[in-house]
C-alpha positions as CSV (number, residue, x, y, z in Angstrom):
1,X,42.6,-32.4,-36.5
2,X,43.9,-35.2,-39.0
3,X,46.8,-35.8,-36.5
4,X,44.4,-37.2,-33.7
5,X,46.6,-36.6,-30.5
6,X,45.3,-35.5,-27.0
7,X,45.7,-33.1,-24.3
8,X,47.4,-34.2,-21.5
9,X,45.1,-35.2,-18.3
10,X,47.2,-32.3,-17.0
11,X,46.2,-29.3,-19.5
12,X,42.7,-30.4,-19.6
13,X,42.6,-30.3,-15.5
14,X,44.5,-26.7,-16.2
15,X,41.4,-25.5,-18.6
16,X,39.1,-26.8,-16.2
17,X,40.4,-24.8,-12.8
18,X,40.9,-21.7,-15.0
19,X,37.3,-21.3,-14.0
20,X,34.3,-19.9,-16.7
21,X,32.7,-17.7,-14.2
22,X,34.2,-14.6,-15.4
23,X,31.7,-14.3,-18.3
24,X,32.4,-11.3,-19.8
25,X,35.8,-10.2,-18.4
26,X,39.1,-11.4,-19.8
27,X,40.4,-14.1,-17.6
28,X,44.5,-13.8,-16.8
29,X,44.5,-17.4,-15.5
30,X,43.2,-18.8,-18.8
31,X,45.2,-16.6,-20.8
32,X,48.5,-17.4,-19.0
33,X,47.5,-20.7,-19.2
34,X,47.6,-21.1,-22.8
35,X,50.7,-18.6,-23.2
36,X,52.5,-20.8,-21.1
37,X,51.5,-24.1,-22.4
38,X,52.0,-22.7,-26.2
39,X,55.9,-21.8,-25.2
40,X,56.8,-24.7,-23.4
41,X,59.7,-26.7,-24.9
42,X,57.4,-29.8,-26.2
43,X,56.4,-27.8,-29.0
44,X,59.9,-26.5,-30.0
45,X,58.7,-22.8,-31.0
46,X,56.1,-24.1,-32.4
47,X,57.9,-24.0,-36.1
48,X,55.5,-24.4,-39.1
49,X,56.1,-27.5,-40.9
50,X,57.1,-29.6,-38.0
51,X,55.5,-32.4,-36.0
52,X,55.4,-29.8,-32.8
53,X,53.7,-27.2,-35.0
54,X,50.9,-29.6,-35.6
55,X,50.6,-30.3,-32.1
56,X,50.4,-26.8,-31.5
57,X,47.3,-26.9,-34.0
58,X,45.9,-29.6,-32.6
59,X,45.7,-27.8,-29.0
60,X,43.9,-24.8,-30.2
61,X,41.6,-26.9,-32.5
62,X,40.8,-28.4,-28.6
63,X,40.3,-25.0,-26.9
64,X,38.4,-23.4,-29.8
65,X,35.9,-26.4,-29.3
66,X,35.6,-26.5,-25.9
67,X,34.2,-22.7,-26.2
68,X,31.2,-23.4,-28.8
69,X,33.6,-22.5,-32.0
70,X,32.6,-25.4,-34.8
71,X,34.8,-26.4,-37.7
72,X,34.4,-24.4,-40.8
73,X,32.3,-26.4,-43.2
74,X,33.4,-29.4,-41.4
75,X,37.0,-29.0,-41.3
76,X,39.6,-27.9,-38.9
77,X,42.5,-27.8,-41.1
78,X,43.3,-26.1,-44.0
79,X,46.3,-27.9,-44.9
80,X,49.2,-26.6,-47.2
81,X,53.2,-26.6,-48.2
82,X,55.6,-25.1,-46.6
83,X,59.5,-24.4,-46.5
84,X,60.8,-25.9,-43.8
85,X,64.3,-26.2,-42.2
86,X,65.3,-28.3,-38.8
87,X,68.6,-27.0,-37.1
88,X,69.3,-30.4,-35.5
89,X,72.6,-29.2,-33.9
90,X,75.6,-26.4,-35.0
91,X,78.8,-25.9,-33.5
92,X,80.9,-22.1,-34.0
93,X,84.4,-22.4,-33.2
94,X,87.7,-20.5,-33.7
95,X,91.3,-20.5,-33.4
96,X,94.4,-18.5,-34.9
97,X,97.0,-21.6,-35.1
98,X,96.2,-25.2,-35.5
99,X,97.7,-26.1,-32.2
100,X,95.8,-23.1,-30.3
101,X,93.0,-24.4,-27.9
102,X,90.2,-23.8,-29.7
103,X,87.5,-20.4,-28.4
104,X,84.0,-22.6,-28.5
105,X,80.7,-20.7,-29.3
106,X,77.6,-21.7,-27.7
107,X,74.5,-22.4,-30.0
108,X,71.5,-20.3,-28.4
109,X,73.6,-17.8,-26.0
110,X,76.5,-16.8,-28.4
111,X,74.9,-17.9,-32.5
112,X,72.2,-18.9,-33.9
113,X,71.8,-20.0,-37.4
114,X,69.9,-18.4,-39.7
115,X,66.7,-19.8,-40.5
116,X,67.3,-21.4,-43.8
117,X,71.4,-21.9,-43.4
118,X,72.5,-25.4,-45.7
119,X,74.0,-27.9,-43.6
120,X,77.8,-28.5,-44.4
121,X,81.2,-28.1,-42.7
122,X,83.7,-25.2,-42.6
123,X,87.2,-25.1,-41.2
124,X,88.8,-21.8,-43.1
125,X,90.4,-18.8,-43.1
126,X,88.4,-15.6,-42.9
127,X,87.3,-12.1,-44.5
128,X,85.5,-9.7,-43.4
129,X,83.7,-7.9,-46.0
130,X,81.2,-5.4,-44.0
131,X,77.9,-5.7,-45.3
132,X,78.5,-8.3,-47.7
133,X,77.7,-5.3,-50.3
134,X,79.4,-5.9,-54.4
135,X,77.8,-3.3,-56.2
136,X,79.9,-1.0,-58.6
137,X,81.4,1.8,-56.6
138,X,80.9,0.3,-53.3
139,X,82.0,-3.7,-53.7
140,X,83.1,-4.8,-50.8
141,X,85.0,-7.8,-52.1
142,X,86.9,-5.8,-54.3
143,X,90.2,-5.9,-52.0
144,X,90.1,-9.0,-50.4
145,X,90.1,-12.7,-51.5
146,X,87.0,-14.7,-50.7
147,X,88.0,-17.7,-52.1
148,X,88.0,-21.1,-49.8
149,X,87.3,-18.5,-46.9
150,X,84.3,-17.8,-44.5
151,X,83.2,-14.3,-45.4
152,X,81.5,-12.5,-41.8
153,X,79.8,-9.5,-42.4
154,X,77.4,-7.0,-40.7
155,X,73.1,-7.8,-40.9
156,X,71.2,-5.0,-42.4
157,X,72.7,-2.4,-44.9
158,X,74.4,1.1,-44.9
159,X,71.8,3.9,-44.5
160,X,74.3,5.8,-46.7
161,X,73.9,3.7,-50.1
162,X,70.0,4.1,-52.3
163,X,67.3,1.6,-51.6
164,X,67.7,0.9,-55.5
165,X,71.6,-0.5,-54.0
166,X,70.4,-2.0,-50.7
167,X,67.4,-3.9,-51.1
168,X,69.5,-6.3,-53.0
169,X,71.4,-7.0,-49.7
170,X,68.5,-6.7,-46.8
171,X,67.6,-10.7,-46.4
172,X,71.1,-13.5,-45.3
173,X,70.2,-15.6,-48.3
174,X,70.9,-12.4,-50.7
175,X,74.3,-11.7,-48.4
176,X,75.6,-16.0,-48.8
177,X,74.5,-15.8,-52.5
178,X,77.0,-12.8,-53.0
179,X,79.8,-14.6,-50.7
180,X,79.4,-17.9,-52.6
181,X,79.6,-16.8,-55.7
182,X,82.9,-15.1,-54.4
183,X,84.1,-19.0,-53.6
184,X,83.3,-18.6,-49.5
185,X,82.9,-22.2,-47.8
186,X,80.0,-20.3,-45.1
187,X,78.7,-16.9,-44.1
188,X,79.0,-15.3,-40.2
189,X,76.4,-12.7,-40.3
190,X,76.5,-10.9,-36.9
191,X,73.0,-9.3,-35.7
192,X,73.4,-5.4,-35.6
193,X,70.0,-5.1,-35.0
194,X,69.1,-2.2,-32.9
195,X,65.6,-3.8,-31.4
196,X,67.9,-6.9,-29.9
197,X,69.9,-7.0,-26.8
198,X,74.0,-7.3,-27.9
199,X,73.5,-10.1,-25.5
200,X,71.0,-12.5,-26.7
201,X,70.6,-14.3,-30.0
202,X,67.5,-13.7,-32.4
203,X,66.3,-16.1,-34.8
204,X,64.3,-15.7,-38.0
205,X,62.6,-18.4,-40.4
206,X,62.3,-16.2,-43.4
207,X,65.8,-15.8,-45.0
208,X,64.8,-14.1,-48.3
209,X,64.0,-15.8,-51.9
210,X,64.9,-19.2,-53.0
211,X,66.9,-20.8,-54.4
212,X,67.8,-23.0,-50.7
213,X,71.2,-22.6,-50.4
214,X,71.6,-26.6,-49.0
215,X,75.3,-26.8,-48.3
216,X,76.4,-23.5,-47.7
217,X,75.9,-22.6,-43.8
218,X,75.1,-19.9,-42.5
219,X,75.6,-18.8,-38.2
220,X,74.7,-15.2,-36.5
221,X,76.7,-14.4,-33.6
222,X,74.9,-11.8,-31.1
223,X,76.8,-8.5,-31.2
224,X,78.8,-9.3,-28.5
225,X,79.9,-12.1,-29.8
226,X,80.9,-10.0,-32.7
227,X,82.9,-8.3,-30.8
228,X,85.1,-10.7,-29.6
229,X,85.3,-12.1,-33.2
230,X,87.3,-9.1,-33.7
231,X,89.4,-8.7,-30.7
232,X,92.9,-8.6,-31.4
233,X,92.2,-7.9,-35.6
234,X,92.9,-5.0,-37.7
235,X,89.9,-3.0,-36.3
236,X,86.8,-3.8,-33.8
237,X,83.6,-4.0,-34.7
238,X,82.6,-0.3,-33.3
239,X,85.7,1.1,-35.3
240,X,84.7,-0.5,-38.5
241,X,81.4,0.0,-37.9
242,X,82.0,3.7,-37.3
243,X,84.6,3.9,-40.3
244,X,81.8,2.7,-42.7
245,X,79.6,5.1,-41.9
246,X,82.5,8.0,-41.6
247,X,83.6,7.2,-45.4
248,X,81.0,5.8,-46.9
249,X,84.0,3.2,-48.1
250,X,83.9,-0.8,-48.0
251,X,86.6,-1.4,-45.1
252,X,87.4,-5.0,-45.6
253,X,89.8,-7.1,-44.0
254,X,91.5,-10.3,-43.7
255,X,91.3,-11.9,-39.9
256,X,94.1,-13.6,-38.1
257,X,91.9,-16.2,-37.0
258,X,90.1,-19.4,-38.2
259,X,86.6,-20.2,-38.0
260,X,85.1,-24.1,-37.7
261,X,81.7,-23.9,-38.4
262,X,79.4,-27.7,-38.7
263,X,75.9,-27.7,-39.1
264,X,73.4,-30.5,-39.2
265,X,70.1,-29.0,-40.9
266,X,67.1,-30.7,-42.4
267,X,65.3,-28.9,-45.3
268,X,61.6,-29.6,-46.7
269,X,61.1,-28.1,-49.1
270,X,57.1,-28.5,-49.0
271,X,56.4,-29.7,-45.6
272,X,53.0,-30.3,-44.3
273,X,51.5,-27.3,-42.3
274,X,48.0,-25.9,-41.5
275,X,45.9,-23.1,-40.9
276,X,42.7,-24.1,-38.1
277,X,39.5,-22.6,-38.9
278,X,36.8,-22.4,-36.8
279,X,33.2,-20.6,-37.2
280,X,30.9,-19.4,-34.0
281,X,27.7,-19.4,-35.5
282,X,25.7,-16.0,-35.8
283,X,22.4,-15.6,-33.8
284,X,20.6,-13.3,-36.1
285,X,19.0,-15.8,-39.6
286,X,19.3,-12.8,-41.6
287,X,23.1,-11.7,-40.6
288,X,24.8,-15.4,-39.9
289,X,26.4,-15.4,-43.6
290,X,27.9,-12.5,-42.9
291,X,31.0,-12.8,-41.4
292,X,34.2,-11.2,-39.2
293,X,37.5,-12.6,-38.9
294,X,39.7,-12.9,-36.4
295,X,42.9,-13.9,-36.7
296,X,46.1,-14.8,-34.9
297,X,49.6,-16.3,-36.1
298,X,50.1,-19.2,-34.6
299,X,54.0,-20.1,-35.7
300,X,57.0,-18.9,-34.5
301,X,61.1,-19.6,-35.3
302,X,61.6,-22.9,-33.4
303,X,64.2,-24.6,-31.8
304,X,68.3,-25.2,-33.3
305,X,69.7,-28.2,-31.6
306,X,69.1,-28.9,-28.1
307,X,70.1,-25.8,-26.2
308,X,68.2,-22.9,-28.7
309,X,64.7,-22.7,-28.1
310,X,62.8,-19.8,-29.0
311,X,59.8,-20.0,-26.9
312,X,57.5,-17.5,-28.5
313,X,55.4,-16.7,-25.4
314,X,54.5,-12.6,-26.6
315,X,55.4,-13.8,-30.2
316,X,52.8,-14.7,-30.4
317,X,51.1,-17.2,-28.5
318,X,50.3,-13.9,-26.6
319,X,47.8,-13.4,-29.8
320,X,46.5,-16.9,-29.7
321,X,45.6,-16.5,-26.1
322,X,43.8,-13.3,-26.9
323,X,42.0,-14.8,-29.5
324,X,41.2,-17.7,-27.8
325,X,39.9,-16.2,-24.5
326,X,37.8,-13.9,-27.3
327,X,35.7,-17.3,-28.0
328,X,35.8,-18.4,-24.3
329,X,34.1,-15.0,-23.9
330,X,31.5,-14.9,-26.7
331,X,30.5,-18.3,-25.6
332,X,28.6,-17.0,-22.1
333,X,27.9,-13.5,-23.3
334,X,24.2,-11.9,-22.9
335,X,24.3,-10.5,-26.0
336,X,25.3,-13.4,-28.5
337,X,26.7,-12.1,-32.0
338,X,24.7,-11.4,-35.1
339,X,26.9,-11.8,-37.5
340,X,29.4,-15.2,-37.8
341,X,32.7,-14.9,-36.1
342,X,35.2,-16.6,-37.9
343,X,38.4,-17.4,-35.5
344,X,41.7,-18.5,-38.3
345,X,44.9,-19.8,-37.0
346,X,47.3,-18.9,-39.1
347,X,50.4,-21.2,-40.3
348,X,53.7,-19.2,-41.7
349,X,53.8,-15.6,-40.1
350,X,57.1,-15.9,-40.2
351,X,57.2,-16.7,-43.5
352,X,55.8,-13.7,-45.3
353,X,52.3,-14.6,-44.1
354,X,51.7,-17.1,-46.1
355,X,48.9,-18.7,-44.1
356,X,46.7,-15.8,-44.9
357,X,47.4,-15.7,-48.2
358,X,46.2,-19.4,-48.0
359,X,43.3,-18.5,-46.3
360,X,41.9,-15.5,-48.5
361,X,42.2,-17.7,-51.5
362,X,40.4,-20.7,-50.3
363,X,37.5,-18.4,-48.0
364,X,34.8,-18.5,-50.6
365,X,32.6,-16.4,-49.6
366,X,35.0,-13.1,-49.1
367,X,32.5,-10.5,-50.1
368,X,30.7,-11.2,-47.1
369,X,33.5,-10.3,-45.0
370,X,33.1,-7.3,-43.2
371,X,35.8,-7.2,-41.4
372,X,39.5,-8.6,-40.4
373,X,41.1,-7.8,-37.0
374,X,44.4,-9.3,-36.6
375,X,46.0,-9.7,-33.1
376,X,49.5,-10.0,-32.6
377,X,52.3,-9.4,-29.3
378,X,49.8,-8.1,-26.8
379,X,51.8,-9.8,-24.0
380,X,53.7,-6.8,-23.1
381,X,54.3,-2.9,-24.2
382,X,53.9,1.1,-23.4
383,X,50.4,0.9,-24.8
384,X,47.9,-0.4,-27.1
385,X,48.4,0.5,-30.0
386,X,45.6,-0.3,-33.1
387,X,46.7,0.2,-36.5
388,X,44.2,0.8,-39.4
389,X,44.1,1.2,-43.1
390,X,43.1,4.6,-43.5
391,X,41.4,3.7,-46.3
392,X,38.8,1.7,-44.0
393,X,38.6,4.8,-40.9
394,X,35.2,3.9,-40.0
395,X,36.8,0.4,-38.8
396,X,39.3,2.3,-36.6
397,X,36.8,4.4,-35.1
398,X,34.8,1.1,-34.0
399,X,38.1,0.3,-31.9
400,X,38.4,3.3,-30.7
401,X,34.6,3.8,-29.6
402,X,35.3,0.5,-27.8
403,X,38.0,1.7,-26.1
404,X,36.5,4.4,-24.5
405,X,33.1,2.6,-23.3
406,X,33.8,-0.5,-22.0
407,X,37.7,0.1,-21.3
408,X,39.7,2.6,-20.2
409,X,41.0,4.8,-22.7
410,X,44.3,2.3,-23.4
411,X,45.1,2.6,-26.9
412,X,47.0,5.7,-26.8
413,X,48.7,5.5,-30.5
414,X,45.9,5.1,-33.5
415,X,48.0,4.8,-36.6
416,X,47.3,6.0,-40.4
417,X,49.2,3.1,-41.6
418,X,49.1,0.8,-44.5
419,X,47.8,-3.2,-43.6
420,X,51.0,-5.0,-42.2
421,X,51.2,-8.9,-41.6
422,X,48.4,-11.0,-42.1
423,X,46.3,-7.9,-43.0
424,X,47.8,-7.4,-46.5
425,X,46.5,-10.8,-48.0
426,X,42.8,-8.9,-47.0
427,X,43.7,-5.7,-48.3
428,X,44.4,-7.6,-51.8
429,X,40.9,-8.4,-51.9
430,X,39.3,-4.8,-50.2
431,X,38.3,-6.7,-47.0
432,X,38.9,-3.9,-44.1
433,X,41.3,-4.7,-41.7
434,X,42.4,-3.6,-37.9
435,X,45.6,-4.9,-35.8
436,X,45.3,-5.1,-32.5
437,X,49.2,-5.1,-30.8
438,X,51.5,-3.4,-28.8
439,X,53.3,0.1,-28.8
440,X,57.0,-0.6,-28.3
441,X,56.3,-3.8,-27.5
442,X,58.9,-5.8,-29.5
443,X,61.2,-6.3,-26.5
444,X,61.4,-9.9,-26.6
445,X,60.8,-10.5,-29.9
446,X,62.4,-13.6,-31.7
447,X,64.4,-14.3,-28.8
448,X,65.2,-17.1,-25.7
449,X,63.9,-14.5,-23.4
450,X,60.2,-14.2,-25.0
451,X,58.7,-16.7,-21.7
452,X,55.5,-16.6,-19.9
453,X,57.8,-15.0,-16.7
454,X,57.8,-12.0,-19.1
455,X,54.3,-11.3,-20.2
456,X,53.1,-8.4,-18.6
457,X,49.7,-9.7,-16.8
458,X,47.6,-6.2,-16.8
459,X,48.6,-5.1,-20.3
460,X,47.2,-9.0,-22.0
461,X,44.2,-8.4,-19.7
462,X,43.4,-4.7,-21.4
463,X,44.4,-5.8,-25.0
464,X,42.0,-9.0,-24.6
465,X,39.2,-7.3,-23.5
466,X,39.6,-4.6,-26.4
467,X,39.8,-7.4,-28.5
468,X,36.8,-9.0,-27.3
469,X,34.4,-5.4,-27.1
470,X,35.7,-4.6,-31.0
471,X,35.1,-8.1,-32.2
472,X,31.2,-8.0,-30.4
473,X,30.7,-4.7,-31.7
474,X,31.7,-5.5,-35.3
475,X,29.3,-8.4,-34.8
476,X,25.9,-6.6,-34.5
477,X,25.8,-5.4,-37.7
478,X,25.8,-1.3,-37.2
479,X,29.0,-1.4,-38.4
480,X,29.0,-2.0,-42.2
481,X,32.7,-2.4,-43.6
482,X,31.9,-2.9,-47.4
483,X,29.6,-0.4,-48.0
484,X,31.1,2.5,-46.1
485,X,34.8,1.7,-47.6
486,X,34.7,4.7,-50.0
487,X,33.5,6.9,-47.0
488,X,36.8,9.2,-45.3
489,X,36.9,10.3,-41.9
490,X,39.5,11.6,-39.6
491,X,41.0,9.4,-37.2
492,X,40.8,10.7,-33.8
């Protein structure tokens, strides 16, 4: 990699007593090994566009070469720009009279900010205004003065109202746009999201579409958190919540207290990122420019200030392990691959999946690809689950046939579903795509919790060695994704 650093003595010595003698069987220390080095707090949640992210690249660039992978046409990195915002510290208080102590927030166990909040300072009266929703019949401004005030609202957007009304609303940059242009100072979204403890706070890169908003912040307090923002106002946040959805009318409100809001945030707007690209060379002359991918996102949400770090151990440096122990495999197996494997890193999976889009466009030969099988939070869940285009069944059924030879019958739920994540940018171009992830396995997702303590060791083990079967089996060249696309089958 361009950036030149090293491993530590210390994570080489850790590769080296994870022990290669387990040739063809997915190794739980290696995995664990990378999972937990990937999470650890020197690479800040690994977020794309920082110095930490590139040391994150730089380590799996190391890993992929110590198993045999080489450098695509010579090159590691396939460098790009990004959006790219550093939460160097926030602080959430409030009060209802100047002379009141004040109630202080912690950043990273009460709030986060969002993703892509402006810097700036708040110290205001405020509204609530529900789901931050002005649109005709339902404006939820319309009765309250947003003027010089900090507008908190709800995250997400009434399942009452038409998609044609909501989608306007869905992403925190459309909700402070709305507020702003009602003349708020900063926006307190607080996380209703059902998928997240009421406990814990959940961060997010992607914020919606620019325009960056650079000096109007933007916090989200957990639910809890919520609550007590509403303690001892005109209604809690289960009444209002529950009043909404009763009426299907705005039920805004002005607060008794003050909010103080201050936060210190660096914005790029076309920081420095990369995807790494490695190829393991095909054995057979006649199959070795013919290629599958493998894929992994690298990235996750980072670190605000010094006491909100979002490790990113099942999200997904569970995936990277996979992937990588998938190359650690191929290296000593019998039967060496036909076709090319081509192992990508991606940059930006939390920001729309940019680094696949990066990748398709600059992979030149894509017609040779035969197939694309994204890996993503195997660290923990009910089952596996592998979800397919069902325009490309044949590439299911490889999975599936996999499954029930060389594993144990673990992926219980086979999908019908259209690509998701990185597999869109390859449905773009009619490249067949698998994901290979969890069934309710989003526990920990985008949160402080997501650590190596909470991987679940047997489920990795049985996802990475499904990984590793599919990917050998796609290799040998029975399997032909191109010319068997227009082909239909049932899945199982």
């Amino acid at each position: 990699m361009k950036t030149g650093r090293l491993l530590t003595a210390i994570t080489l010595l850790a590769f080296l007593s994870a022990g290669e003698s387990m040739a063809q069987e997915a190794s739980l220390d290696t995995l664990l090994s990378h999972i937990r080095e990937l999470s650890s707090s020197k690479y800040e949640g690994r977020l794309s566009g920082t110095d930490e992210y590139m040391m994150a690249a730089d380590y799996v660039t190391e890993a992929l070469e110590r198993y045999g992978v080489k450098p695509y046409k010579g090159e590691w990195a396939q460098y790009f720009e990004t959006e790219c915002n550093k939460i160097e510290n926030c602080s959430f208080n409030s009060y209802v009279n100047a002379n009141d102590t004040r109630q202080v927030y912690v950043l990273g166990r009460d709030f986060c900010c969002s993703g892509m909040t402006g810097r700036g300072y708040a110290d205001a009266p405020v509204v609530f205004c529900g789901y931050g929703i002005d649109n005709g019949a339902f404006n939820e401004y319309a009765n309250v003065d947003a003027k010089g005030k900090v507008v908190m609202v709800l995250s997400g957007v009434p399942s009452f109202l038409p998609s044609a009304v909501t989608d306007k609303y869905v992403q925190l940059r459309d909700k402070a746009r709305v507020a702003r242009n009602h003349g708020a100072c900063a926006l307190v979204v607080v996380n209703m999201s059902p998928s997240c403890s009421p406990y814990e706070v959940q961060g997010a890169v992607y914020s919606g579409a620019l325009p960056h908003l650079a000096t109007f912040p933007m916090i989200q307090p957990t639910r809890d958190c919520g609550d007590r923002l509403l303690q001892n106002e005109a209604m809690t946040l289960e009444e209002v919540v529950r009043k909404i959805d009763d009426t299907h009318q705005p039920q805004s409100f002005h607060l008794r207290k003050k909010f103080e809001i201050d936060v210190n945030a660096k914005y790029h707007p076309a920081a420095l990122t990369t995807n790494v690209v490695g190829i393991y060379p095909g054995s057979d002359p006649k199959m070795a420019n013919e290629y599958v991918v493998v894929g992994a996102s690298l990235d996750n949400v980072g670190m605000q200030g010094t006491t909100c770090l979002f490790p990113g151990a099942d999200g997904n440096a569970s995936g990277v392990a996979a992937l990588l122990e998938t190359a650690r495999m191929l290296q000593y197996s019998e039967d060496q691959p036909s076709r090319s494997i081509v192992f990508v890193l991606f940059a930006d999976g939390e920001q729309q999946h940019l680094g696949s889009q990066i990748f398709v466009s600059n992979f030149t030969p894509l017609k040779r690809i035969e197939a694309f099988v994204d890996v993503t939070t195997v660290g923990c869940g009910d089952s596996i689950m592998v979800s397919g285009n069902k325009k490309y069944p044949q590439l299911w059924s490889v999975a599936k046939r996999v499954d029930t030879t060389y594993c144990t019958n673990d992926v219980a739920v086979g999908m019908k579903t259209l690509p998701k994540g990185n597999a869109v940018a390859f449905d773009h171009v009619g490249i067949p795509s698998i994901n290979v992830t969890s069934y309710k396995g989003k526990r920990f997702n985008h949160v402080p919790s997501d650590i190596v303590e909470n991987i679940d060791r047997r489920f990795i083990v049985k996802a990475t060695q499904l990984l590793y079967e599919t990917v050998l089996d796609l290799s040998f060249g029975e399997y032909q994704g191109r010319s068997n696309a227009s082909k239909r089958v049932r899945f199982e």
